[in-house]
VMD Tcl script that draws the C-alpha trace (Angstrom):
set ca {
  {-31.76 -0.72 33.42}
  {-29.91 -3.76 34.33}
  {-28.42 -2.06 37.80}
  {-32.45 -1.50 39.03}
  {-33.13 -5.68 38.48}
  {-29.36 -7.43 39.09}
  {-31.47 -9.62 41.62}
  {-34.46 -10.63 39.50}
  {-34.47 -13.11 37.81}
  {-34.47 -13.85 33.82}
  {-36.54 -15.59 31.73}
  {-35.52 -16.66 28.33}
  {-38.45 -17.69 25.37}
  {-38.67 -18.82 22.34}
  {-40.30 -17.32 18.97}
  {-43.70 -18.59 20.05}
  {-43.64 -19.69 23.40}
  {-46.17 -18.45 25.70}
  {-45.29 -16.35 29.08}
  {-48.55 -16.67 30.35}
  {-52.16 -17.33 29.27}
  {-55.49 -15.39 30.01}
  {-56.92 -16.56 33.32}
  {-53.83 -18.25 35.03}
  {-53.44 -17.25 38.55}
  {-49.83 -16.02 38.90}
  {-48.42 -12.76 40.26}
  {-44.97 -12.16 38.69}
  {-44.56 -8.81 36.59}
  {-42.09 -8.90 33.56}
  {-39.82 -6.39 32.15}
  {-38.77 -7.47 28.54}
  {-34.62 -6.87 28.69}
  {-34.81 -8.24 24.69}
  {-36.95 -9.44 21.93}
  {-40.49 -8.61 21.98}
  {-44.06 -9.94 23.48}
  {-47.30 -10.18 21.77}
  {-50.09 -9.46 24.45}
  {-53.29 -10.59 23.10}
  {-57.43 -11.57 24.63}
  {-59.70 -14.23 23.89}
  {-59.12 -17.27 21.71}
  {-59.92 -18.37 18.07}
  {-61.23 -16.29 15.90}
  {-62.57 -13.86 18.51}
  {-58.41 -12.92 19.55}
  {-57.73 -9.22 19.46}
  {-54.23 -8.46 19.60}
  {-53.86 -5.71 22.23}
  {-50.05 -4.54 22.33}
  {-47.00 -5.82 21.54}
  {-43.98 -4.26 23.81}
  {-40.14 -4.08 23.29}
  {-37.00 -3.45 25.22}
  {-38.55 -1.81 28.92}
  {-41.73 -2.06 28.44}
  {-43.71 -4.07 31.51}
  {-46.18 -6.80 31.39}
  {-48.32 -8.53 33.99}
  {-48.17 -5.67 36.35}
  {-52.42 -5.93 36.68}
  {-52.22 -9.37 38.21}
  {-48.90 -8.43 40.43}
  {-51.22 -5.15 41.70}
  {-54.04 -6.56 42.05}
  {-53.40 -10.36 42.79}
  {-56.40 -11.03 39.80}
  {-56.20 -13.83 37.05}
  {-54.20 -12.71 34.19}
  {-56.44 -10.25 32.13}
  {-54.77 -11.70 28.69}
  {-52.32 -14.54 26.99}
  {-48.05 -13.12 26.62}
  {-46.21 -14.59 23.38}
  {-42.65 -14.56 23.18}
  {-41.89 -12.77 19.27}
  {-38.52 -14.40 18.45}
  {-36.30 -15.18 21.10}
  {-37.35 -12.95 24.44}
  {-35.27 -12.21 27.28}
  {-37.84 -11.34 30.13}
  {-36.51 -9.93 33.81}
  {-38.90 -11.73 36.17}
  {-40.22 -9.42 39.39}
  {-41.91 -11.25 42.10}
  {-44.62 -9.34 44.29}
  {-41.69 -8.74 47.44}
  {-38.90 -7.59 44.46}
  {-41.44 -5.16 43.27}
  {-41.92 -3.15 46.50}
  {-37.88 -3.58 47.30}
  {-37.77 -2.04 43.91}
  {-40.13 0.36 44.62}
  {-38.14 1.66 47.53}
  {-34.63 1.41 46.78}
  {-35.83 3.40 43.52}
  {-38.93 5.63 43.40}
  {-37.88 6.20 39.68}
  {-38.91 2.43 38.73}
  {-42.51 3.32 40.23}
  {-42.89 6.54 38.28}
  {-41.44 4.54 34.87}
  {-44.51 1.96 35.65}
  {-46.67 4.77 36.14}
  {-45.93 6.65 32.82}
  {-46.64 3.38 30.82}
  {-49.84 2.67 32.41}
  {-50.62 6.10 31.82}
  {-49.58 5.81 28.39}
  {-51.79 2.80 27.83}
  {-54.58 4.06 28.89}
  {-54.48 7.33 26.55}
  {-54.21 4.67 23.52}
  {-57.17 3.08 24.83}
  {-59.13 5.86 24.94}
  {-57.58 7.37 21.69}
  {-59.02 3.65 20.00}
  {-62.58 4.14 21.27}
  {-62.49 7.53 19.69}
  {-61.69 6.28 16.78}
  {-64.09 3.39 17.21}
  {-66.99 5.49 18.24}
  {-66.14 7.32 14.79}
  {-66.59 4.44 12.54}
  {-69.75 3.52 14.83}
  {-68.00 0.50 15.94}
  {-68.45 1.80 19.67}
  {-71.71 3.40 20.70}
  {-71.49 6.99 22.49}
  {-72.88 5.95 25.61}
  {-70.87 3.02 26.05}
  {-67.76 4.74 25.48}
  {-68.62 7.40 27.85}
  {-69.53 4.42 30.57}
  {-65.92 3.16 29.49}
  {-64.31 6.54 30.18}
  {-65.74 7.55 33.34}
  {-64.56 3.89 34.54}
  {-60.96 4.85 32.70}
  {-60.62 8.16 34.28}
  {-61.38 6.31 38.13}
  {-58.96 3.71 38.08}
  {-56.43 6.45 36.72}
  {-57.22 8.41 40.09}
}
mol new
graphics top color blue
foreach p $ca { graphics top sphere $p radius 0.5 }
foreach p [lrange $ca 0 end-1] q [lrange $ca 1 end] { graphics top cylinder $p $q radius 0.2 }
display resetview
């Protein structure tokens, strides 16, 4: 993995420290290289944890694709060695090797199937209503297109 970034740079954080929070404005895309991150929504006692990635897993791709606010808040869990990709490094990446896009496209494939495997199980323990997680899937299924 490190020949695909040797001109990105890296990122080192603390147990703790935060990447980025929910609502910044900032378009760099990480690749954790060591450690983990926490990636977590909202604040106080309405936070819901929603992944936590390892070595080669990607974070903060949404806001580098779609130039939006950052969707959720990034903790470093222990000491986290991140490979930083700026918007211009991502599509040099993209072209020197098409296997980097299809990697990003597996995970966010990937992450979507777990979302839609936890409304199932939501809508099971009537946590989710039917309709709702219909409305959810149909909106799922067109931003997978």
């Amino acid at each position: 993995m490190k020949e695909k970034f040797s001109q990105e740079s890296v990122r080192e954080f603390a147990d703790g420290e935060c990447i980025f929070r929910e609502g910044e404005s900032s378009l760099e895309m990480y690749v954790v290289q060591s450690g983990a991150v926490v990636v977590k929504r909202g604040s106080g006692q309405n936070t819901v944890q929603l992944a936590v990635l390892g070595r080669g897993e990607f974070l903060g791709e949404m806001s580098l694709l779609e130039s939006l606010p950052r969707s959720g808040t990034a903790v470093a869990r222990g000491k986290t060695r991140l490979l930083c990709i700026q918007p211009g490094g991502f599509l040099l990446k993209i072209r020197r090797d098409p296997t980097f896009a299809f990697e990003l496209l597996q995970s966010l494939s990937r992450r979507i199937r777990e979302t839609n495997e936890r409304l199932h199980g939501s809508a099971g323990e009537g946590l989710v209503d039917e309709a709702a997680l219909q409305q959810i899937q149909k909106i799922l299924k067109k931003e997978a297109a």
